[in-house]
Steps between C-alpha positions, in 0.01 A plus 500: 500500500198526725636901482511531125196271407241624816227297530668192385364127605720323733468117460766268725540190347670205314277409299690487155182595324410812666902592474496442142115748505717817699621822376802411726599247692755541817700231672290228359474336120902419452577738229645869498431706170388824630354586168202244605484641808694179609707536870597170628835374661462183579529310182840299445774640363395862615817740572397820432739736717547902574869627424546497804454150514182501738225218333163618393272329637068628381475809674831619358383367135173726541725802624780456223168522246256724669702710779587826289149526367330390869777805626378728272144453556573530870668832490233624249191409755692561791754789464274655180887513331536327202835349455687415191567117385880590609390616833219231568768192379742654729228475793437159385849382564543674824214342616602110396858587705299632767222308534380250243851287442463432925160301435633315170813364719248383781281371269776285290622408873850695446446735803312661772353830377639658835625315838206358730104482442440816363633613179289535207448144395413359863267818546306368140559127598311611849153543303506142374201305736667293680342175654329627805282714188417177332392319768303797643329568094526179390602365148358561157366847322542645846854422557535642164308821560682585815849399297401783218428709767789526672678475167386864392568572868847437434488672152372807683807540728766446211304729272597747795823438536517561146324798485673635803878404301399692215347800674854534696657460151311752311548744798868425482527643109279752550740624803783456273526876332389631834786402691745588239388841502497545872713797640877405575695675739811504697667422198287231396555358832152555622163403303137650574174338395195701566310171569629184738288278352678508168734178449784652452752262636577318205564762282730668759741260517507382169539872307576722786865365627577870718164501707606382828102614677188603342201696673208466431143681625272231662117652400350290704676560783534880447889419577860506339712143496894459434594223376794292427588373136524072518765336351350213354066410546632173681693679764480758742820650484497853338723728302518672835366482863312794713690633749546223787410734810130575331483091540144404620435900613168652524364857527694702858797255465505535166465861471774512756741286309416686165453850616157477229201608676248316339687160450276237615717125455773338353459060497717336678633361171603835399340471089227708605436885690195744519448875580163658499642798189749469257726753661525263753578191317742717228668583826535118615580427152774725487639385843497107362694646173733657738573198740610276211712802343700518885504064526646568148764742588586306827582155286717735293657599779556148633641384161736837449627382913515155430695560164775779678 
């Protein structure tokens, strides 16, 4: 809100009078009707739920309202894209499964937002004083001014986090028609993207079933990276391995494994090369094609034996 209405007063309190005074009143006053501007969760008999079955608690009932429009005002001051109400309620969803649904079940004492002290909502909860700041300020208007203090403190950080989740979004859609129009080869085997920094993992494995590596032109590092295609964003297993001798290799040994002058490392965890030219890395790309074409033809082979 603070996002869409800049400038807006910020008054914590219970008082039922002031409440009943505000443009919009959040986790306090007993009563949801967000077309008063009304975001409370406490009251009896509340049970408002996502589909997926994860309870709203205030910050969720401000998002469900607010987030498209706070989305699209983020990308338009921050990305200088304007997105469309399609695009922006799209964001807005992501962003409660990401990140907003994991303070509503903390808050509504369901779950931890992650395991130990640090996920989102202990991070926030960490700006609350604490009683070593009372006794040091004392009580009254000054406990209070140090409270709102450290409130918008805490408002700053999740207004970057939110910021920060749309930016990656918007750069995600924009990437979209880039990678799909990036140059196939080896029969579609093989996928090039002029620029690394493009997200193009996503997009790969949902659309793009026959790329087993893509390359991809690091700017910034003036080099050329091979990678492997994921299966799945929660695992590391991939479509298909680099070769295992390049295994944790770097520049001479590498070279002399690959026979590619300007190679320079492959990780240990084999989803990842380099070479200084793209002659060098097409060359390592087309020796990782042809390492899972001979494992291929072997395991025939085994079969064909095993079968006879």
């Amino acid at each position: 809100l603070d996002i869409l209405f800049p400038g807006c007063d910020i008054i914590r309190t219970r008082d039922q009078a002031l409440i009943d005074a505000a443009d919009f009143a959040i986790d306090v006053g007993g009563t949801w009707d967000p077309a008063s501007g009304r975001f409370d969760h406490h009251q009896k008999g509340f049970d408002a739920a996502r589909q997926t079955g994860v309870p709203y608690a205030s910050a969720g009932l401000v998002w469900r309202e607010y987030g498209a429009r706070c989305v699209a005002a983020i990308a338009a001051a921050h990305t200088g894209h304007e997105l469309t109400e399609d695009a922006a309620r799209q964001m807005a969803y992501a962003i409660d499964a990401d990140v907003v649904q994991y303070l509503d079940l903390s808050d509504v004492g369901a779950a931890k937002n992650a395991p130990g002290g640090y996920g989102l909502s202990a991070v926030i909860s960490g700006f609350n004083p604490n009683w070593l700041d009372e006794q040091r300020i004392g009580y009254g208007e000054a406990t209070e001014a140090y409270r709102l203090s450290q409130f918008r403190r805490a408002m700053a950080v999740l207004a970057d986090v939110m910021i920060n989740a749309v930016k990656y979004r918007v750069g995600a859609l924009l990437a979209l028609e880039q990678v799909r129009q990036a140059e196939a080869m080896e029969d579609g085997r093989l996928l090039f993207l002029k620029n690394s920094a493009l997200p193009w993992a996503a997009v790969v494995r949902k659309e793009m079933p026959k790329v087993l590596f893509v390359i991809s032109h690091s700017i910034a590092e003036q080099r050329y990276m091979l990678h492997t295609v994921g299966v799945s964003p929660e695992s590391f297993e991939a479509r298909a391995d680099l070769p295992e001798a390049w295994a944790g290799l770097r520049d001479a040994e590498l070279v002399a494994v690959t026979g590619v002058p300007d190679a320079t490392f492959c990780h240990n965890g084999r989803f990842i090369a380099a070479a200084k030219s793209f002659d060098g890395v097409r060359a390592m790309a087309y020796q990782a094609l042809q390492a899972v074409d001979d494992a291929a033809a072997a395991n025939v082979q085994v079969i064909s034996q095993d079968e006879a």
